[in-house]
C-alpha positions in Angstrom: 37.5 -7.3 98.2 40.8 -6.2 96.5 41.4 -9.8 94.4 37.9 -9.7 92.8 38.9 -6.0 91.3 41.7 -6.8 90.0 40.0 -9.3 87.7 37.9 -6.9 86.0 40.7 -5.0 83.6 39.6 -1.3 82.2 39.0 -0.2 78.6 40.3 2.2 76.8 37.8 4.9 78.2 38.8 3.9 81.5 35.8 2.4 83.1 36.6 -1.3 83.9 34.9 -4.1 81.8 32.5 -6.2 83.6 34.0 -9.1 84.7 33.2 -12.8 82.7 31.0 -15.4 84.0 34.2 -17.4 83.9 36.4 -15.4 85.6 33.6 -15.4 88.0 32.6 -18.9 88.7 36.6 -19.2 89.1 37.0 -17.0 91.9 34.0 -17.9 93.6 35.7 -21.3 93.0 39.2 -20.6 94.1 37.3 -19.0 97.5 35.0 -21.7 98.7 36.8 -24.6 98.1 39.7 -24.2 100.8 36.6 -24.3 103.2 36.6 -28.0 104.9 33.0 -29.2 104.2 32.4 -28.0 100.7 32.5 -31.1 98.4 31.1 -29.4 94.5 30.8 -26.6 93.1 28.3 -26.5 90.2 27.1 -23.9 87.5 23.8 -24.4 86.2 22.6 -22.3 83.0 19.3 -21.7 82.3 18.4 -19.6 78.8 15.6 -17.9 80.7 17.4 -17.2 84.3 20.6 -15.8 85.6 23.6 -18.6 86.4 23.3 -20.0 89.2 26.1 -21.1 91.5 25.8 -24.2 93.4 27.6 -25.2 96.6 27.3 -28.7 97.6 28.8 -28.9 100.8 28.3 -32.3 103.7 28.1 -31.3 107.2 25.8 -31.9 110.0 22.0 -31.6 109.2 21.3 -28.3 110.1 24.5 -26.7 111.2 24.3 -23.6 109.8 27.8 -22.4 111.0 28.9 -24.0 107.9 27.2 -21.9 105.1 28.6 -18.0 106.8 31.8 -18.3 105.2 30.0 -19.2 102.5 27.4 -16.6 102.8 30.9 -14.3 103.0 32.4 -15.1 99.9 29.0 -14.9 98.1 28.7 -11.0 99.5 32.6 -10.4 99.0 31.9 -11.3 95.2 27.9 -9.7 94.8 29.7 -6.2 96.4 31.9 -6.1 93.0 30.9 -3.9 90.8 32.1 -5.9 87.7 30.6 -8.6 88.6 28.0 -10.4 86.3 24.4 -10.9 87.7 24.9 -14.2 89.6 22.4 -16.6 92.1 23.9 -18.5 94.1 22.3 -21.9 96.2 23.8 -24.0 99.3 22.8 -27.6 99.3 23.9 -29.7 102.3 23.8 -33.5 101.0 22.7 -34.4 104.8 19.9 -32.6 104.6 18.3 -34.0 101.4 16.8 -37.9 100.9 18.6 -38.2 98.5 22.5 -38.8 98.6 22.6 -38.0 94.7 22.9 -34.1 94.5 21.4 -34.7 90.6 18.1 -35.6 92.1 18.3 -31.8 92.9 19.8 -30.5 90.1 18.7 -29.9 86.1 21.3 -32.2 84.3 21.9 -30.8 81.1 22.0 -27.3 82.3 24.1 -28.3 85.3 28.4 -28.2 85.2 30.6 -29.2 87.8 33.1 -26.1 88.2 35.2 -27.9 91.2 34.9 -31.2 93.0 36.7 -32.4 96.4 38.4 -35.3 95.4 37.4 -37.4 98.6 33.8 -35.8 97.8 30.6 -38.3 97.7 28.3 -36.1 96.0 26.6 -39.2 93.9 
């Protein structure tokens, strides 16, 4: 993926600097959210864990279709080798019993990084 690498700028030696979790969660960011049924994108930092990058996205229960170019943009990003060490999660509010995606979610570890504007993510 040539737009992820030329986020990560080199050093003096040369080598290229890994990449921040910023400049990360922003171009994962930038990616998913011109795909139709994503609604949120949240970070969620744990002391003890690697981040964690959320997608909340509202489709049918169970369509599946809905999470490869997901899925895509997840490998496009893990295949960078400047990349910071990053998990990433799909949640599909229609799927859940609750329509509050903070039901699911640790609240004071938990950021929204992007949300639809239309998006009814509770």
């Amino acid at each position: 993926m040539t737009n992820a690498t030329t986020n990560g700028s080199a050093d003096a030696s040369g080598s290229a600097r890994r990449m921040s979790l910023n400049e990360a969660c922003n171009l994962f960011t930038d990616r998913v959210k011109t795909i139709e049924d994503v609604q949120e994108v949240i970070l969620v930092r744990d002391p003890e864990n690697y981040p964690v990058i959320w997608t909340v996205v509202s489709a049918e229960r169970f369509n599946f279709d809905v999470r490869s170019p997901i899925y895509d943009v997840e490998c496009d990003l893990l295949s960078v080798p400047q990349m910071p060490i990053l998990e990433f999660r799909i949640l599909n509010l229609q799927e859940t019993a609750s329509d509050n995606l903070w039901d699911y979610l640790p609240n004071e570890s938990s950021v929204s990084l992007w949300k639809r504007e239309h998006a009814s993510t509770g």
